[in-house]
N, CA, C and O atoms as CSV, one atom per row, in Angstrom:
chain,resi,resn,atom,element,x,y,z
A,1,UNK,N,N,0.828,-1.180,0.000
A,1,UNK,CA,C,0.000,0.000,0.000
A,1,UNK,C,C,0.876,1.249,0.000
A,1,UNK,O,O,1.986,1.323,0.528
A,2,UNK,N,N,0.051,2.513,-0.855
A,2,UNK,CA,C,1.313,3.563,-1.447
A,2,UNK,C,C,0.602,4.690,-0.113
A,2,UNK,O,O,-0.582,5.018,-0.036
A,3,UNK,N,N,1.645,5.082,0.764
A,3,UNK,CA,C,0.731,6.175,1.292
A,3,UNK,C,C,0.383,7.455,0.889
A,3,UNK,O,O,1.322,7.833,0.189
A,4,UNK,N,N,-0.577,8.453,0.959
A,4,UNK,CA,C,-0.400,9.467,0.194
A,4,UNK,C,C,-0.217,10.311,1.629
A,4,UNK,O,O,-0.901,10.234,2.650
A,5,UNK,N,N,1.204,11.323,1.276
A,5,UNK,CA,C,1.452,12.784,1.745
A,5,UNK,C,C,1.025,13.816,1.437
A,5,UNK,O,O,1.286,14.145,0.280
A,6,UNK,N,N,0.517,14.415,1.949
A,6,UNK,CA,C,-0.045,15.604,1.896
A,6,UNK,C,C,1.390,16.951,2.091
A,6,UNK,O,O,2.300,17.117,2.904
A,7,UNK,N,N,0.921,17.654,0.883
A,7,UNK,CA,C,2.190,18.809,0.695
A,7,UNK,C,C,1.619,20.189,0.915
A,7,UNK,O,O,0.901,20.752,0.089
A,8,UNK,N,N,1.982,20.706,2.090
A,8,UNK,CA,C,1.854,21.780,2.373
A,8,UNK,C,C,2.136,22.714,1.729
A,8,UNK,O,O,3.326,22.669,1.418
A,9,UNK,N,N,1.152,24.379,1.004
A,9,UNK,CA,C,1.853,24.922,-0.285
A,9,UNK,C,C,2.660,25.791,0.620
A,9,UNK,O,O,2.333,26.064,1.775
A,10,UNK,N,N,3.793,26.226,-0.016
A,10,UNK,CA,C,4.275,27.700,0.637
A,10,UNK,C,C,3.633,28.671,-0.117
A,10,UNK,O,O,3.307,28.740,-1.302
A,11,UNK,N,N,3.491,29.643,1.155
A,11,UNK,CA,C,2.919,30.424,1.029
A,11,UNK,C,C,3.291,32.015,1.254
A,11,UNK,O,O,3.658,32.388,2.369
A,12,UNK,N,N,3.179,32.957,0.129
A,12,UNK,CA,C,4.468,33.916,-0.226
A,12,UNK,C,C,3.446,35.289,0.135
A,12,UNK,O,O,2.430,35.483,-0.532
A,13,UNK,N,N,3.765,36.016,1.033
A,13,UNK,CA,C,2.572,36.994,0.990
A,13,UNK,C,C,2.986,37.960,-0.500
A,13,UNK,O,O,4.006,37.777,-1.164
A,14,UNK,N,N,2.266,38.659,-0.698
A,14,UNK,CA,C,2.438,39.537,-2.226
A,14,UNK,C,C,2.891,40.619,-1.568
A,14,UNK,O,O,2.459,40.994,-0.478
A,15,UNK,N,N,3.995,41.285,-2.373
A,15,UNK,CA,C,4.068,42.845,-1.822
A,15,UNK,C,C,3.140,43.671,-1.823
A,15,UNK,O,O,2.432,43.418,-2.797
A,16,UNK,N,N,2.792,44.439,-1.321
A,16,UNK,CA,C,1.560,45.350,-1.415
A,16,UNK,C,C,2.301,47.051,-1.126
A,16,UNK,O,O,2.350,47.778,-0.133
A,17,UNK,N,N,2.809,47.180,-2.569
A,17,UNK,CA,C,3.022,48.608,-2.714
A,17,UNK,C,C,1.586,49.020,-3.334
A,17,UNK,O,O,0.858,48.517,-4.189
A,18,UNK,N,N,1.518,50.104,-2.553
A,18,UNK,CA,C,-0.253,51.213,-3.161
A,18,UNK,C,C,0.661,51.833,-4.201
A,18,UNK,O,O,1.887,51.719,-4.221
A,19,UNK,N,N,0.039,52.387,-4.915
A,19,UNK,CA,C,-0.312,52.952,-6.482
A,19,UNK,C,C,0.445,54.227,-6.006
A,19,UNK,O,O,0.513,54.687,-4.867
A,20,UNK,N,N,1.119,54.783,-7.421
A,20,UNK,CA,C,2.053,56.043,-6.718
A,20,UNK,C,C,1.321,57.626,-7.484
A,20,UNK,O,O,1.110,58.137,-8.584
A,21,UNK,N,N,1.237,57.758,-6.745
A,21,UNK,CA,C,-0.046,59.170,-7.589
A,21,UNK,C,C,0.840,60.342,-8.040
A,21,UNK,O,O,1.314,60.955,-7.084
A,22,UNK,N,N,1.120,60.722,-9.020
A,22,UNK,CA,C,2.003,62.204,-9.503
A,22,UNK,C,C,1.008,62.912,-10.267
A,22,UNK,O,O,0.122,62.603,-11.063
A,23,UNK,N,N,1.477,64.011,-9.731
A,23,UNK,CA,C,1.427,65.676,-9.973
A,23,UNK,C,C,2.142,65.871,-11.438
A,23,UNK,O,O,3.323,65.649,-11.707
A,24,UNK,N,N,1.217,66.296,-12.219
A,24,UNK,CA,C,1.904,66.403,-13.666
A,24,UNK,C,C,1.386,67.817,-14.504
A,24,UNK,O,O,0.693,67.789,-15.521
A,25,UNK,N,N,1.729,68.656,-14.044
A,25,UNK,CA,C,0.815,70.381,-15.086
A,25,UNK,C,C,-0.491,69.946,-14.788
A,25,UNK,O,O,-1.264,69.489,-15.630
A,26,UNK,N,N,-0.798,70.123,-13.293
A,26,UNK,CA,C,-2.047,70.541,-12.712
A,26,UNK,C,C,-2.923,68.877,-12.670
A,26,UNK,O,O,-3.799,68.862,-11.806
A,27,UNK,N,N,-2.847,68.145,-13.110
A,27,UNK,CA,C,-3.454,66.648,-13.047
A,27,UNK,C,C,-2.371,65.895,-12.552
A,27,UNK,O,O,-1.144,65.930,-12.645
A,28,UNK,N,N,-3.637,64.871,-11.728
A,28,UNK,CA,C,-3.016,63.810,-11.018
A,28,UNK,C,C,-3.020,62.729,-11.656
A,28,UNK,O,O,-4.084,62.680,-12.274
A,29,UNK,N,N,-2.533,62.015,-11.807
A,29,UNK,CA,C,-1.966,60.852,-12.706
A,29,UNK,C,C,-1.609,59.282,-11.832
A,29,UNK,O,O,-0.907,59.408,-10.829
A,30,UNK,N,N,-1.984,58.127,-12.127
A,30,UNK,CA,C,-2.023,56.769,-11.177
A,30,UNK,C,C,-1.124,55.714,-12.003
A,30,UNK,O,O,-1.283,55.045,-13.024
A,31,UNK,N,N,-0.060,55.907,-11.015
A,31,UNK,CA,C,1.392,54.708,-11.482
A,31,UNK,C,C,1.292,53.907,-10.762
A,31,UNK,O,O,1.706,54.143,-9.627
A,32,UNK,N,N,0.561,52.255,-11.120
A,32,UNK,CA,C,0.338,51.579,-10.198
A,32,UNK,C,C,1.664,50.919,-9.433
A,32,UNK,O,O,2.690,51.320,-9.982
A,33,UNK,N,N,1.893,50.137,-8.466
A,33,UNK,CA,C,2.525,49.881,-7.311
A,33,UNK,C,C,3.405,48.418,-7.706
A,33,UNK,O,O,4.422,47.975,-7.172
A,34,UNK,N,N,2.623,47.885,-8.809
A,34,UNK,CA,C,3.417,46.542,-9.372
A,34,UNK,C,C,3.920,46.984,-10.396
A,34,UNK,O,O,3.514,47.880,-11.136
A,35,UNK,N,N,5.183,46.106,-10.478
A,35,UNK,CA,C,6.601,45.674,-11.310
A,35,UNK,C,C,5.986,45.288,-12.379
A,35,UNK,O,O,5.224,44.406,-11.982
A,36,UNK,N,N,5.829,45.433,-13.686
A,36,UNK,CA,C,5.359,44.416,-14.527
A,36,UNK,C,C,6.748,43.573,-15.054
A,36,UNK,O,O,7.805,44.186,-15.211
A,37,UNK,N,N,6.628,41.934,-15.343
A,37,UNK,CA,C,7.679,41.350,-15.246
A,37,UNK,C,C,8.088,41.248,-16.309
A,37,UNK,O,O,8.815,40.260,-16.405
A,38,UNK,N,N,7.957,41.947,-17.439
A,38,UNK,CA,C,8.558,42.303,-18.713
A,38,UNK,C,C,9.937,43.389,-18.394
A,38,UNK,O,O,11.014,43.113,-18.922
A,39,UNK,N,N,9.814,44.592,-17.523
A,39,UNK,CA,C,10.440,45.315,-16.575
A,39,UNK,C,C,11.751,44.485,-16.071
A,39,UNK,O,O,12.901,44.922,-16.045
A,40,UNK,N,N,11.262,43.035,-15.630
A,40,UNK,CA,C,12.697,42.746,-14.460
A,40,UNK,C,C,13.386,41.392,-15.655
A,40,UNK,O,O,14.098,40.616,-15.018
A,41,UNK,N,N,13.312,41.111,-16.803
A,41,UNK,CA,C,13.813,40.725,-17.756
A,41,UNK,C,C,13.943,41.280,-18.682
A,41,UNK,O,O,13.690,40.565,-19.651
A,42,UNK,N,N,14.358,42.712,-19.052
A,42,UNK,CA,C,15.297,43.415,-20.092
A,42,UNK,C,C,16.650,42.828,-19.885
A,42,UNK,O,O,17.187,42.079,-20.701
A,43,UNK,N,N,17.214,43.230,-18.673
A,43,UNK,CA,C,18.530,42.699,-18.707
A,43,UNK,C,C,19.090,40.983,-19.027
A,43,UNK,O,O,20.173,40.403,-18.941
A,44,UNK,N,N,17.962,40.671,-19.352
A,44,UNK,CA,C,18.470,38.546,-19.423
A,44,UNK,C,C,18.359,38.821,-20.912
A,44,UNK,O,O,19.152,38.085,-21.498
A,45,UNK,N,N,17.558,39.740,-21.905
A,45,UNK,CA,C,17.041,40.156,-23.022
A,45,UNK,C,C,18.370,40.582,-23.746
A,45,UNK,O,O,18.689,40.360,-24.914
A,46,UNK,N,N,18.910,41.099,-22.988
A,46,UNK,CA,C,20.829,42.062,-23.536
A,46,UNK,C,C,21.526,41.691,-23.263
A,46,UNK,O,O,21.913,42.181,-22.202
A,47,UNK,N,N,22.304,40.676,-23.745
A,47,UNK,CA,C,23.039,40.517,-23.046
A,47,UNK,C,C,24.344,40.986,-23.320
A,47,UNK,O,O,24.947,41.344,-24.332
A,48,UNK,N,N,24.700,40.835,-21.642
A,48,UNK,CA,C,26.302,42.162,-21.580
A,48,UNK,C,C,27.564,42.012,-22.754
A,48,UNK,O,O,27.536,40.946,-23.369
A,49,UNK,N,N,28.295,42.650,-22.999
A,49,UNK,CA,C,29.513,42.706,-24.129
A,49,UNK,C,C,30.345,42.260,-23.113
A,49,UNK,O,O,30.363,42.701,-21.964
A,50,UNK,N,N,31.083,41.310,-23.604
A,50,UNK,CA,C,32.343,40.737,-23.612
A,50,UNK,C,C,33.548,41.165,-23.001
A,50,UNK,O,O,34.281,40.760,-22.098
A,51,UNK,N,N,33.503,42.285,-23.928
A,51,UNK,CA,C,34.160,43.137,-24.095
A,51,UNK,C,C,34.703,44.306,-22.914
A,51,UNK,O,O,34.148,45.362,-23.218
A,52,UNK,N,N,35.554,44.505,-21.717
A,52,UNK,CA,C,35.199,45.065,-21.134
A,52,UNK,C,C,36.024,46.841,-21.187
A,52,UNK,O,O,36.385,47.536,-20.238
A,53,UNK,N,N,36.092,47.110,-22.630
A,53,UNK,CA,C,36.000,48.370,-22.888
A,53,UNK,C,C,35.471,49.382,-22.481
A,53,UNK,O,O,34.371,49.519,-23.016
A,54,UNK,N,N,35.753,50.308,-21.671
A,54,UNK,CA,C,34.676,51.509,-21.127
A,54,UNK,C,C,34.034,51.862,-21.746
A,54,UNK,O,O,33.023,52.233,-21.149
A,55,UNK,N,N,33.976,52.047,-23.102
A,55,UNK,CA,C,33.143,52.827,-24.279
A,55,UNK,C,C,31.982,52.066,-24.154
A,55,UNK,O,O,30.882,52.526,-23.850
A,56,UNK,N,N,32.387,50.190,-24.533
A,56,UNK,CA,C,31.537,49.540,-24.660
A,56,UNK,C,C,30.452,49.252,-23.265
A,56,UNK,O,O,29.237,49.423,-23.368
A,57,UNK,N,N,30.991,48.882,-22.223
A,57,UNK,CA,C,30.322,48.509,-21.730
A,57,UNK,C,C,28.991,49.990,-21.134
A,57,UNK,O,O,27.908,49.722,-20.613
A,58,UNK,N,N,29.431,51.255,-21.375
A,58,UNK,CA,C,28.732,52.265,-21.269
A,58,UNK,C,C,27.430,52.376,-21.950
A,58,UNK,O,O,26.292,52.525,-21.503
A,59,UNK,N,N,28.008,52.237,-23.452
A,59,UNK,CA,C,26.752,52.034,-24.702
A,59,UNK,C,C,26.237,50.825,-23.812
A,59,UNK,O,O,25.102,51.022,-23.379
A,60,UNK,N,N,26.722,49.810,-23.501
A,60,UNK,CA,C,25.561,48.453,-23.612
A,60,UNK,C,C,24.857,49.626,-22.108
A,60,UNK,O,O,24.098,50.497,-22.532
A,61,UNK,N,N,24.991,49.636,-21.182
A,61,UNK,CA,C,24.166,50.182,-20.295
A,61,UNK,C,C,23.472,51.649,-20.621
A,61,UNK,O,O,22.854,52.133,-19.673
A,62,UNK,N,N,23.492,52.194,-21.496
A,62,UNK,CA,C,23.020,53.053,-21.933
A,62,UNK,C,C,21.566,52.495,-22.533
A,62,UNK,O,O,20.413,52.925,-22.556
A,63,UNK,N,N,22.280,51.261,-23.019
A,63,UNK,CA,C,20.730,50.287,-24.426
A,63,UNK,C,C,20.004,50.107,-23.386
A,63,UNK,O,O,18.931,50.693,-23.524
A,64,UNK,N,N,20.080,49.644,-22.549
A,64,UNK,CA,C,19.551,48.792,-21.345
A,64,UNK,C,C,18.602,49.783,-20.783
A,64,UNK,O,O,17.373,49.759,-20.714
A,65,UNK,N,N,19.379,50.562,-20.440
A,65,UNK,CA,C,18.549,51.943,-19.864
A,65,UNK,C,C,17.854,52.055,-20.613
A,65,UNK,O,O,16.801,51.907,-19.993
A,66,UNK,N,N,17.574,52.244,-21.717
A,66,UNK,CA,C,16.346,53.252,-22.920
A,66,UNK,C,C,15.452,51.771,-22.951
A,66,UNK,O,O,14.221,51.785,-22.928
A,67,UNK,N,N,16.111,50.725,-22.997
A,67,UNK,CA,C,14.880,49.360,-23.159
A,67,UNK,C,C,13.960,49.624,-22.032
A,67,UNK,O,O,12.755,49.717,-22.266
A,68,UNK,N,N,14.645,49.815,-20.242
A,68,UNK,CA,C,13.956,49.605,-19.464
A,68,UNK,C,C,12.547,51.125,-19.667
A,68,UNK,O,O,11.355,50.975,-19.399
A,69,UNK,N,N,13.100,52.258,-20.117
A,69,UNK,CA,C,11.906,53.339,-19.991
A,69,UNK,C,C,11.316,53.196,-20.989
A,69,UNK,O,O,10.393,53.989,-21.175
A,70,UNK,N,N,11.527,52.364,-21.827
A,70,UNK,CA,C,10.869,52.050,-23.077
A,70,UNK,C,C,9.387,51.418,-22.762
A,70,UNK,O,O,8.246,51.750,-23.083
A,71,UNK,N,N,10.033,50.174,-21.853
A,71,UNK,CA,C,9.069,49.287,-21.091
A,71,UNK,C,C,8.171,50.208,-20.014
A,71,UNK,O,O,6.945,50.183,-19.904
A,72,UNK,N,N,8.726,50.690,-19.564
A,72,UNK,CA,C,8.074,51.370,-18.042
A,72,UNK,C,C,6.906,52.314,-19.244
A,72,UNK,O,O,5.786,51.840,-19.055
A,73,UNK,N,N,6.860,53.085,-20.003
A,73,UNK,CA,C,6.297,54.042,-20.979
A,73,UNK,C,C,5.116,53.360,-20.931
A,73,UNK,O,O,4.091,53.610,-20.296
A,74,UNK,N,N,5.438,52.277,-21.838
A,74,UNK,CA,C,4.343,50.679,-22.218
A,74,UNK,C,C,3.580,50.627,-21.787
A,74,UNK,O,O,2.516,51.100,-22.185
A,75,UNK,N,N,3.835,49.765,-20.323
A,75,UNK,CA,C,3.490,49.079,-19.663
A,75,UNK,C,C,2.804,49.838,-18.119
A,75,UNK,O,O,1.959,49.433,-17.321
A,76,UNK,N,N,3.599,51.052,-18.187
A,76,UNK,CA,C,3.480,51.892,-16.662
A,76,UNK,C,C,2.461,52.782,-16.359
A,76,UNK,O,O,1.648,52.943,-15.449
A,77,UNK,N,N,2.907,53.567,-17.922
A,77,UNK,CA,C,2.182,55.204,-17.844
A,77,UNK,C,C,1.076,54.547,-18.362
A,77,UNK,O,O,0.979,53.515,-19.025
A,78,UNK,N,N,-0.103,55.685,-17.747
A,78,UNK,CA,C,-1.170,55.008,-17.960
A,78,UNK,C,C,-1.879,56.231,-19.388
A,78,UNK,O,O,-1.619,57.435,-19.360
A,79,UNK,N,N,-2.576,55.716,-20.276
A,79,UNK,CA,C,-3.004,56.192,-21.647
A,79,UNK,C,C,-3.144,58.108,-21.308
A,79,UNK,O,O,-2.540,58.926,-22.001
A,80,UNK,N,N,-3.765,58.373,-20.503
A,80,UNK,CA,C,-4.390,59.428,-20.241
A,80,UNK,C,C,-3.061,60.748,-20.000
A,80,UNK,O,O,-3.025,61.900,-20.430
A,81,UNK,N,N,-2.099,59.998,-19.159
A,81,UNK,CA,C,-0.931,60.439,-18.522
A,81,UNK,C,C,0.437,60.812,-20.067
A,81,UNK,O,O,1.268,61.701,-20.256
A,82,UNK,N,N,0.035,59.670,-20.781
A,82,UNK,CA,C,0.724,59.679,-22.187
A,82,UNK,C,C,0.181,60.979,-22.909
A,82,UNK,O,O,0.908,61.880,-23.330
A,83,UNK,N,N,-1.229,60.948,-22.994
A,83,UNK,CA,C,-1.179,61.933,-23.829
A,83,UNK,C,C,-0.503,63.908,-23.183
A,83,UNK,O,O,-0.407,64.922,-23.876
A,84,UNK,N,N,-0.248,63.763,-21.987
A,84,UNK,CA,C,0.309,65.021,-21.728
A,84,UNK,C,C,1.640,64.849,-21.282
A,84,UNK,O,O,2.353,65.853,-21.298
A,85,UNK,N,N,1.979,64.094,-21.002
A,85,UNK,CA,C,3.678,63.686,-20.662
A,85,UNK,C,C,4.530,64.132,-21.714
A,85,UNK,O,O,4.321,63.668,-22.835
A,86,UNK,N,N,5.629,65.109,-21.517
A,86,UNK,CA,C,6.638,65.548,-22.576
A,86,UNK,C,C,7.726,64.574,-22.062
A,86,UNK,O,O,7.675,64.033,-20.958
A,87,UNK,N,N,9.014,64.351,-23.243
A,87,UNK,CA,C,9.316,62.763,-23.043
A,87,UNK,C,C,10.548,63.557,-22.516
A,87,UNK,O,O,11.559,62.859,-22.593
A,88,UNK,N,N,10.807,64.922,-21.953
A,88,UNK,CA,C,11.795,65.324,-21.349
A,88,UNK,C,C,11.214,64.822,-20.018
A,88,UNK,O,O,11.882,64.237,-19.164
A,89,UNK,N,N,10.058,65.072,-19.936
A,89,UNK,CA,C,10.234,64.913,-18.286
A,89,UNK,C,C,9.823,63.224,-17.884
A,89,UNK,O,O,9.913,62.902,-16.699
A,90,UNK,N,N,9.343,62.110,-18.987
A,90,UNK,CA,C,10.305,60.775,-19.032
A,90,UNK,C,C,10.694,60.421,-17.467
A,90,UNK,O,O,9.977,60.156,-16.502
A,91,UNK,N,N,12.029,60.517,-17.603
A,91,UNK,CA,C,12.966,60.265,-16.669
A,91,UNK,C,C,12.656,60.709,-15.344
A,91,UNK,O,O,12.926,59.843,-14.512
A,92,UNK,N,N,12.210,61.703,-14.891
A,92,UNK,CA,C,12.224,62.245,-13.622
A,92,UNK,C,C,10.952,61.339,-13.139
A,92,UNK,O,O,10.913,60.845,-12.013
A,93,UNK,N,N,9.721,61.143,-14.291
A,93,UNK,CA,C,8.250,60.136,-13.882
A,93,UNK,C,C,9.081,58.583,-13.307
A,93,UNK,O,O,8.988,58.039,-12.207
A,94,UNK,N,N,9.972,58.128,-14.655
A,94,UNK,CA,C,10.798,56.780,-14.181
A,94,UNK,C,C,11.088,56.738,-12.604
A,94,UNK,O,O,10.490,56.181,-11.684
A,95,UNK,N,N,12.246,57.548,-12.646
A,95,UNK,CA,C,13.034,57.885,-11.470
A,95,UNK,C,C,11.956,57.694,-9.981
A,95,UNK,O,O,12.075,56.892,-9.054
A,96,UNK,N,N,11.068,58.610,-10.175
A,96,UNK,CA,C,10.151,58.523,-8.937
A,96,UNK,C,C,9.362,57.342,-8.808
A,96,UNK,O,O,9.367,56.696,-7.760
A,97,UNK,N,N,8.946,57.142,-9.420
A,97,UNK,CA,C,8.503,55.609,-9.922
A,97,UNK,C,C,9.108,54.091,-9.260
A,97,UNK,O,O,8.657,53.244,-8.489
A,98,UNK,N,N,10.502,54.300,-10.105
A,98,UNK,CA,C,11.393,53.041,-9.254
A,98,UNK,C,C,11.331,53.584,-7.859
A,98,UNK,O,O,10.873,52.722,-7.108
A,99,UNK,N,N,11.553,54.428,-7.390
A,99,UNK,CA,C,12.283,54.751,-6.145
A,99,UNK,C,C,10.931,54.258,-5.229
A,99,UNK,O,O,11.052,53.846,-4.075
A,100,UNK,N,N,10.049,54.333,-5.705
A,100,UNK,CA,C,8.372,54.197,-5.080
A,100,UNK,C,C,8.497,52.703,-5.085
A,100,UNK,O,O,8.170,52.235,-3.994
A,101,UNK,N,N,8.956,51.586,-6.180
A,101,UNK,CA,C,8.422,50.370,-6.137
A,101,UNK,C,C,9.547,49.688,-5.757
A,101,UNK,O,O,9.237,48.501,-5.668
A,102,UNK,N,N,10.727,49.859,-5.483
A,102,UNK,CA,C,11.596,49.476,-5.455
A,102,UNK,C,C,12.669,49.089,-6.033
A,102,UNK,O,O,13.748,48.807,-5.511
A,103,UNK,N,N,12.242,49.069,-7.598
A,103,UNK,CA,C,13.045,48.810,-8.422
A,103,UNK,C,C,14.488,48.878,-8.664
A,103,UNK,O,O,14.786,50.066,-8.785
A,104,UNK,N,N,15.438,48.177,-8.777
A,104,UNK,CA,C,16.833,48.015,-8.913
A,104,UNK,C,C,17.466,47.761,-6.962
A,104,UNK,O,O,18.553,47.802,-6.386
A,105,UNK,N,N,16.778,47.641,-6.775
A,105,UNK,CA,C,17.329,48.026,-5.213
A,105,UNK,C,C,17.796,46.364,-4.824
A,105,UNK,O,O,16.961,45.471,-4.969
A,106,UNK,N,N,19.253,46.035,-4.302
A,106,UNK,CA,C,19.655,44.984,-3.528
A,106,UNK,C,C,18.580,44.515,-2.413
A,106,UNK,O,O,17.998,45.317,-1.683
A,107,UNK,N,N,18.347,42.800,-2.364
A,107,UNK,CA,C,17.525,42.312,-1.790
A,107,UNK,C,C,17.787,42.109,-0.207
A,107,UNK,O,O,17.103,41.777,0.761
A,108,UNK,N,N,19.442,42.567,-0.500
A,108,UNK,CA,C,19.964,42.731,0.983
A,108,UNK,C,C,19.576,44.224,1.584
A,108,UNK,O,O,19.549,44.252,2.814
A,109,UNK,N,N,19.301,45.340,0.983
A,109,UNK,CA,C,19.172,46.629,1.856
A,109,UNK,C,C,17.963,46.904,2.574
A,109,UNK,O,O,17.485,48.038,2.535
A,110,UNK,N,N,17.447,46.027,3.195
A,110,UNK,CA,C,16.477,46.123,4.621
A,110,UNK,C,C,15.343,46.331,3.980
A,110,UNK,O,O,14.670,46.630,4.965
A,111,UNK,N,N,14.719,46.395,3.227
A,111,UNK,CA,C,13.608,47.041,2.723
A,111,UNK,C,C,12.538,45.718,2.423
A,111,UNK,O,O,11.417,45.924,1.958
């Protein structure tokens, strides 16, 4: 006789970052709080040069960079927010953004 075990699931609570609200020329605008996981595989997508030339390895992190706000644009900004967003100010929406969800941050720095 085969016994059957019973497998306990693990169980992972979800992060629960709230939605990050910005101020954009008088409207408020809703950057939600999740990573989309297209976001945390650009970099497996590029892969690094060989090469460890300063020039080069600059350009490759330069590509990397414009893939990831490429994605965040996509996937992040929400339709409404696109149509008034000038793509100078881009970066500073990114910037606040990661810093809100955590993005790039070591899994060791307490957070």
């Amino acid at each position: 006789m085969s016994e059957t075990t019973a497998v306990k699931a693990l169980q992972i609570k979800a992060k629960a970052r709230p939605a990050l609200v910005v101020e954009y020329d008088g409207a408020e605008y809703t950057l939600p709080g999740r990573v989309p996981s297209e976001i945390m595989t650009i970099q497996a997508q590029h892969k690094a040069p060989k090469n460890p030339a300063k020039d080069v390895q600059e350009a490759y992190q330069r590509e990397l960079g414009v893939a990831v706000i490429d994605r965040f644009y996509d996937l992040v900004v929400p339709a409404d927010f696109k149509a008034t967003l000038d793509m100078e100010d881009l970066s500073a929406v990114f910037e606040a953004w990661s810093g809100h969800v955590g993005l790039g941050e070591s899994k060791d720095s307490g957070k």
